[in-house]
C-alpha positions as CSV (number, residue, x, y, z in Angstrom):
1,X,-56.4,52.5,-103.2
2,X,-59.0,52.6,-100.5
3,X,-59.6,48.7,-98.8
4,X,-62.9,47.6,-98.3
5,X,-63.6,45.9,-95.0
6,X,-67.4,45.8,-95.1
7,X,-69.0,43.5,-92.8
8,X,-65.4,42.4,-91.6
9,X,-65.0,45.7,-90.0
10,X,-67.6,44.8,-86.8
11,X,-65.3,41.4,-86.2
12,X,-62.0,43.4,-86.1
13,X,-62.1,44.5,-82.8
14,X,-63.8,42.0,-81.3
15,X,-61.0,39.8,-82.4
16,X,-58.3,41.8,-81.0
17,X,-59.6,41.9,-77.5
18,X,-59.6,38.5,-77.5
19,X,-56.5,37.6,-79.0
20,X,-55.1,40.2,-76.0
21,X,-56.7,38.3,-73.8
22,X,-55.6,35.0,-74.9
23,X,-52.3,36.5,-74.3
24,X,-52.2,37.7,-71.0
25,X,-53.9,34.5,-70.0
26,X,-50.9,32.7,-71.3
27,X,-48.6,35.0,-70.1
28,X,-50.4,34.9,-65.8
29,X,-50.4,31.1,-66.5
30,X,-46.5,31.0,-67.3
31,X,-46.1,33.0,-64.3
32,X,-47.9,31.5,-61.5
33,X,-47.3,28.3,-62.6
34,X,-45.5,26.4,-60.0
35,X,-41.9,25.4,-60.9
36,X,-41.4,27.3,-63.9
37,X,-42.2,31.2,-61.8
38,X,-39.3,33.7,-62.3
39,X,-39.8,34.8,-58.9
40,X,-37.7,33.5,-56.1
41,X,-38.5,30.3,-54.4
42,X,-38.7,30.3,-50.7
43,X,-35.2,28.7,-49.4
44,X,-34.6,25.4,-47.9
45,X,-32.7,23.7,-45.5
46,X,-30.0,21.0,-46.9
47,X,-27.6,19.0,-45.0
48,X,-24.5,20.2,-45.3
49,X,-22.9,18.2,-47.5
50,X,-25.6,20.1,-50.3
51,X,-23.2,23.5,-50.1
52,X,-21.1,23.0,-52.9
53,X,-18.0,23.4,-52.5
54,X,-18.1,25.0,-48.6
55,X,-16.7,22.8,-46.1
56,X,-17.8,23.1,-42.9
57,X,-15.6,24.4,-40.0
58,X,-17.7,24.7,-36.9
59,X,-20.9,23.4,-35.5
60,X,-22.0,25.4,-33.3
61,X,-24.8,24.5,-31.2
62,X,-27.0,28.5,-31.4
63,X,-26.9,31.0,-34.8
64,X,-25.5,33.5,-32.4
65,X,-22.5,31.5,-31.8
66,X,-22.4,30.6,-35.4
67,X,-22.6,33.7,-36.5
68,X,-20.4,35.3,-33.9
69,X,-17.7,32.5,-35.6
70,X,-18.7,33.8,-38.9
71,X,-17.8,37.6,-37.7
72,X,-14.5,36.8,-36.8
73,X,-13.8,34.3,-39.5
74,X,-15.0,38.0,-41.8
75,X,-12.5,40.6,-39.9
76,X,-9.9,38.2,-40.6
77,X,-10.4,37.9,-43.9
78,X,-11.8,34.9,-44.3
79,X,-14.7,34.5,-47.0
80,X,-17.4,32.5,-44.1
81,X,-20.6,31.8,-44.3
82,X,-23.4,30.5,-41.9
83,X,-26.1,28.1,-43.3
84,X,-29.1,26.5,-41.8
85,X,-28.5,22.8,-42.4
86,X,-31.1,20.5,-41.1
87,X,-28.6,19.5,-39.0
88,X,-28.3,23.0,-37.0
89,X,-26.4,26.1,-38.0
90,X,-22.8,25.2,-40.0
91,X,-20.1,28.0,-40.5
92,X,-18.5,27.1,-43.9
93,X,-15.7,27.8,-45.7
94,X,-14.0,27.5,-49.3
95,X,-11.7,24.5,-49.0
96,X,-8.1,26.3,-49.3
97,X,-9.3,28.7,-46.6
98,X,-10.2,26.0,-44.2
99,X,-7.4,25.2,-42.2
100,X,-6.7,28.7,-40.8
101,X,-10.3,29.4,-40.9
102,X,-10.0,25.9,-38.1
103,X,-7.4,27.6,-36.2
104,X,-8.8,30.8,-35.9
105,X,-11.5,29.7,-34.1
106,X,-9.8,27.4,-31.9
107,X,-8.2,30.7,-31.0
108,X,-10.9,32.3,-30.1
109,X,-12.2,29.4,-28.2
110,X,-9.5,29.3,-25.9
């Protein structure tokens, strides 16, 4: 059994562009779209009370010092991080870590 498409045939393909078309217009709208990209976001600055569950151990006044702190906070074994609050540069800490992390550096300060 043979189908007929007779004039239909011409509109076919036509159709089909379109519809593809239709489609990737959707899909460049869902993607540049702002809010709703899957693409990173640029990061921002928070004060640091916005880290979660870090606690802040040292506030240092340069990100050299800070993350000099964070080295040796690292080679001792302490999980540290350095964020960019809009407060100036924080070296944080998980809470349970925090009291060594404290005296580690007024070690190193001395």
């Amino acid at each position: 059994m043979q189908i007929n498409w007779g004039s239909y045939s011409y509109a076919f393909g036509p159709a089909v562009a379109l519809v593809a078309v239709g489609v990737l217009v959707l899909l460049l709208r869902w993607t540049f779209s702002h809010g709703k990209s899957v693409v990173e976001r640029r990061p921002r600055s928070g004060s640091s009370e916005e880290y979660g569950l870090l606690e802040v151990v040292s506030a240092p006044p340069t990100f050299v010092e800070a993350e000099v702190q964070r080295r040796t906070l690292t080679d001792a074994g302490i999980r540290a991080t350095l964020a960019p609050t809009t407060e100036g540069p924080r070296v944080m800490v998980f809470p349970a870590e925090a009291g060594l992390a404290r005296q580690i550096l007024e070690q190193q300060g001395r």
